[in-house]
C-alpha positions in Angstrom: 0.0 0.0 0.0 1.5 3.6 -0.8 1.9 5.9 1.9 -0.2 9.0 1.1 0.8 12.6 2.6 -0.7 15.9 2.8 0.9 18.7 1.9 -0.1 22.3 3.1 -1.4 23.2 0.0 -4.3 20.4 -0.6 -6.7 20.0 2.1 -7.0 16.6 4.1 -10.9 16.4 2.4 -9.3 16.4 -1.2 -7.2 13.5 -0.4 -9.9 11.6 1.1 -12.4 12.0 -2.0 -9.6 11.7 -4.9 -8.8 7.8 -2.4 -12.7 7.5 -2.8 -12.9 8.0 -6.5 -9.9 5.9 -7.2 -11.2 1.9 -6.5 -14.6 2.6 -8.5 -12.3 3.7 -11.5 -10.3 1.1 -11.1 -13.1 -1.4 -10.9 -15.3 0.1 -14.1 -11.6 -0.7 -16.2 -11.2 -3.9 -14.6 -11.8 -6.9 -17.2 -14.7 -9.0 -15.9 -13.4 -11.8 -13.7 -12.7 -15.3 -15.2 -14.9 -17.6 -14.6 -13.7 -20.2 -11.4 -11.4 -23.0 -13.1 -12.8 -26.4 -12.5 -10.9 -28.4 -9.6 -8.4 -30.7 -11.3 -9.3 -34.4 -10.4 -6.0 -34.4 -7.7 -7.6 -31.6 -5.9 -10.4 -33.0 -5.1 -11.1 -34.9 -2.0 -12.4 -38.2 -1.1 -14.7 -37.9 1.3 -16.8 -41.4 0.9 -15.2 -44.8 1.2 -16.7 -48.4 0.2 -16.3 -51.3 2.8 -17.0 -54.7 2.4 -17.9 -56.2 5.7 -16.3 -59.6 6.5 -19.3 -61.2 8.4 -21.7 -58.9 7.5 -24.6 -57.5 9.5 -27.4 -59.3 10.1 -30.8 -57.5 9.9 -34.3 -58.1 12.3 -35.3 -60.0 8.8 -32.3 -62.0 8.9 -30.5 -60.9 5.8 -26.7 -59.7 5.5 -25.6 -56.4 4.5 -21.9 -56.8 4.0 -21.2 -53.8 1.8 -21.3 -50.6 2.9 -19.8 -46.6 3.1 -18.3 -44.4 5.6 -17.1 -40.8 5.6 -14.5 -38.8 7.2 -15.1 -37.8 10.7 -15.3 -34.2 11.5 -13.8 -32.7 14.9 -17.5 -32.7 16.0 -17.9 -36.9 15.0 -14.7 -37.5 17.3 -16.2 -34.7 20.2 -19.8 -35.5 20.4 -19.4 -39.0 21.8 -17.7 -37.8 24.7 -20.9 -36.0 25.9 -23.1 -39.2 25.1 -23.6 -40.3 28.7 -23.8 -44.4 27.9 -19.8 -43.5 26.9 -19.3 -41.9 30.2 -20.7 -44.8 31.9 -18.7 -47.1 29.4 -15.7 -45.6 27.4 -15.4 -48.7 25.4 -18.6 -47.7 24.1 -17.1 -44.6 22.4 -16.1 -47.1 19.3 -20.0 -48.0 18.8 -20.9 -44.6 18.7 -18.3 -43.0 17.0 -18.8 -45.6 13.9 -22.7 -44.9 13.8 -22.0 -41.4 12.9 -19.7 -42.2 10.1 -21.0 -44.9 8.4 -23.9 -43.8 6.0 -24.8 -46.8 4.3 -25.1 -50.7 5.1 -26.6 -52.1 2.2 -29.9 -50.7 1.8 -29.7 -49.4 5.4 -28.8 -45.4 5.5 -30.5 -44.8 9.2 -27.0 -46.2 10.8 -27.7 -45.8 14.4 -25.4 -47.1 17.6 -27.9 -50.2 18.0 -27.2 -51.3 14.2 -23.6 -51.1 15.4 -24.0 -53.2 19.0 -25.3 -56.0 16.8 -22.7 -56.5 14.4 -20.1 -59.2 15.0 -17.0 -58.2 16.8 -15.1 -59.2 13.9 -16.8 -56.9 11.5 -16.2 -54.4 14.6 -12.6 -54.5 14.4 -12.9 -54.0 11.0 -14.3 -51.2 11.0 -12.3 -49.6 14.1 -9.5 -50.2 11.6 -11.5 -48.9 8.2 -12.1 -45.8 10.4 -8.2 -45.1 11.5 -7.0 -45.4 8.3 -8.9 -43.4 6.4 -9.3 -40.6 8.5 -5.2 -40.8 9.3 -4.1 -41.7 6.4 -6.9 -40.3 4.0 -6.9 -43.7 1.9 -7.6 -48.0 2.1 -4.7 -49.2 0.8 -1.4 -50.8 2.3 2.0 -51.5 1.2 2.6 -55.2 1.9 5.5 -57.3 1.2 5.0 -61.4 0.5 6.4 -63.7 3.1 7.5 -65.9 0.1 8.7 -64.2 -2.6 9.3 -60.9 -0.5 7.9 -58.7 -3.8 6.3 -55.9 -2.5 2.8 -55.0 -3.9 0.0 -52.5 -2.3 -3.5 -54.0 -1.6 -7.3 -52.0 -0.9 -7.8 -53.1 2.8 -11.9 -51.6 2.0 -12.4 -55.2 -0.1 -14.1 -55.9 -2.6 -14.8 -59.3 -2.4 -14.8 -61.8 0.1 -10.9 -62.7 1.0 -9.5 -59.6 -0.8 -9.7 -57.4 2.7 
């Protein structure tokens, strides 16, 4: 920014309106603005991720919803349970409701609530508790792993896609 002075000879009130004038004539010369540039495909971020249960959750009409999505957590997903009183009582319980606010979808269910969660198999559980950690700490599903055998080194998508791949 330029540093404006008054000299004795023009008064402080022609300064002030010749600064006035001076951003309205710039704007009227101003080319219009270009129109926002669409986000290039690396900018973007992934805020959904597919899961394929390995048990699956069994339903009150005794089907199995393996597949399913979660989001990223928000500061409020990871704060909120800590006010839920069944996790003061219990802080193991923290897991069940911390996952019921991030998953969106199980199979056709989208009403994920904590009781969908305490009926799920502690297996599918785990899987999740894991799911969650890496995607919100690493912001993806995928792992380097290294063969015992052959000791090549290939990356695999820990979110599965079918049963045996996760």
């Amino acid at each position: 920014m330029r540093r404006r002075t008054v000299t004795p000879g023009a008064g402080l009130e022609e300064v002030l309106d010749t600064l006035a004038a001076a951003p309205a004539a710039r704007e009227e010369t101003a080319a219009p603005a270009p129109a926002p540039a669409r986000p290039r495909e690396r900018d973007t971020l992934q805020t959904e991720f597919a899961f394929e249960l390995p048990r699956g959750y069994v339903d009150d009409e005794g089907q199995v919803h393996r597949s399913g999505t979660m989001r990223l957590a928000t500061a409020r997903d990871e704060l909120r349970p800590q006010i839920d009183l069944r996790v003061k009582e219990n802080p193991a319980y923290l897991s069940v409701v911390l996952l019921s606010q991030v998953i969106t979808q199980l199979g056709p269910i989208t009403d994920v609530h904590a009781g969908i969660v305490e009926r799920m198999y502690a297996t599918d559980v785990a899987f999740l508790q894991d799911f969650y950690r890496r995607i919100n700490s690493e912001g993806h599903t995928h792992a380097a792993v290294t063969c015992p055998l052959c000791h090549g080194s290939f990356e695999v998508d820990l979110s599965g896609g079918r049963l045996g791949e996760s």
